[in-house]
C-alpha positions in Angstrom: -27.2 -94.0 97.9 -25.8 -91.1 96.3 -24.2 -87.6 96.9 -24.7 -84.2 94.9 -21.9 -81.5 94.9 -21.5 -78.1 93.0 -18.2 -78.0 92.1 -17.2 -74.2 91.1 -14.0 -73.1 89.8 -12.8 -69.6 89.9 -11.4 -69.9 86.9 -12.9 -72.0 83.7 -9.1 -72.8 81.8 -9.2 -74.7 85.3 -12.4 -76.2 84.9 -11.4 -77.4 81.5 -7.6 -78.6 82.5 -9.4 -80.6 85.1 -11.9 -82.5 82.8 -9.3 -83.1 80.2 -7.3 -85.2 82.8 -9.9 -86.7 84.2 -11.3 -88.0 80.3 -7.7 -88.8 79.9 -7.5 -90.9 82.9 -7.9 -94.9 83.6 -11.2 -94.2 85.4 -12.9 -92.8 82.9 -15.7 -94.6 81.5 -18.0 -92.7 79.0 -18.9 -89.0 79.0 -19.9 -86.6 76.0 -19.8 -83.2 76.1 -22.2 -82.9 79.1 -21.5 -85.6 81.4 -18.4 -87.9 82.4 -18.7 -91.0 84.2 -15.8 -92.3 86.2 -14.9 -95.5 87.9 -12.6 -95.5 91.5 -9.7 -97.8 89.7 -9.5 -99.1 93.5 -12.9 -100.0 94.8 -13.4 -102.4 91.8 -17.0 -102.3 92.1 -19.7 -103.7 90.1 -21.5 -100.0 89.5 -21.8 -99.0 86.3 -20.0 -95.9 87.6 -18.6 -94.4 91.0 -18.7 -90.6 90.3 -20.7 -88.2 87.6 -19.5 -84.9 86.3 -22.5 -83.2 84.4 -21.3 -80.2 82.9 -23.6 -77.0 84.5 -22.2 -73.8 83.4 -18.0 -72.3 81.9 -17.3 -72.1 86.5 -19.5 -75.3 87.4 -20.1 -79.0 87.4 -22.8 -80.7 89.1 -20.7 -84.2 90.9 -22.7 -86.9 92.1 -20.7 -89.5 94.2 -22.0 -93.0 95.1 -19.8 -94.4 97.3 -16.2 -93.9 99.0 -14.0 -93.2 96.1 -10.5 -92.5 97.5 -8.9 -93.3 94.3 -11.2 -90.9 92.4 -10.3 -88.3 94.9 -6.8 -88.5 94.3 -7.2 -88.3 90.9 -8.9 -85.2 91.3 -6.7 -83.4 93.6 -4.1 -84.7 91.2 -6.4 -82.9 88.0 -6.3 -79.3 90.0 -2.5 -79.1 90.3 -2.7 -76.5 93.2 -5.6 -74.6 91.9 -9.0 -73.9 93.5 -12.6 -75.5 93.9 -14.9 -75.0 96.8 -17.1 -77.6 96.5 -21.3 -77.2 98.0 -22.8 -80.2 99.3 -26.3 -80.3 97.2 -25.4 -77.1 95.6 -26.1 -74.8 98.9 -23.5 -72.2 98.6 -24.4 -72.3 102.3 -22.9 -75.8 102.9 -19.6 -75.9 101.7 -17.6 -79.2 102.1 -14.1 -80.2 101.9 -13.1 -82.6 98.4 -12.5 -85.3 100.6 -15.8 -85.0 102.5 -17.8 -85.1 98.6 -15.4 -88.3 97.8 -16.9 -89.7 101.2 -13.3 -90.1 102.8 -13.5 -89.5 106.4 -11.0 -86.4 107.6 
């Protein structure tokens, strides 16, 4: 089973910096311009991929998540370097969820 997020970024040079790391990174599998697939270096799982970036808008990326992905979380808060993402559990701007709640890692 898997998990959809709206990630949205207040600012896009953000948005970018992040999905240049995350491309540049060990758990990155495949992507083009519109989607990124990425494996959790530390599950070592037999999916094809752990977490999907699709590309929605210059602020937004759709993230789907299908299963605990702590490494893939790291990585993330890692990619921001202290900026900001609010993050909307099936892209309800009226359920917003913490990172760690979208990489499925108990808080």
């Amino acid at each position: 089973m898997s998990y959809e997020y709206r990630l949205v970024f207040d600012d896009p040079s953000l948005m970018q910096s992040v999905i240049g790391s995350l491309k540049s990174s060990d758990s990155f599998v495949e992507g083009g311009k519109q989607e990124i697939l990425l494996k959790d270096q530390l599950l070592q799982s037999h999916a094809e991929y752990d977490a999907r970036l699709m590309l929605e808008s210059d602020f937004s990326i759709w993230m789907e998540v299908n299963s605990k992905a702590i490494g893939l979380y790291g990585l993330m808060i890692n990619s921001l370097k202290g900026g900001v993402v609010k993050c909307y559990e099936d892209g309800d701007l009226n359920d917003e969820v913490s990172l760690k709640e979208a990489f499925r890692i108990k808080v």
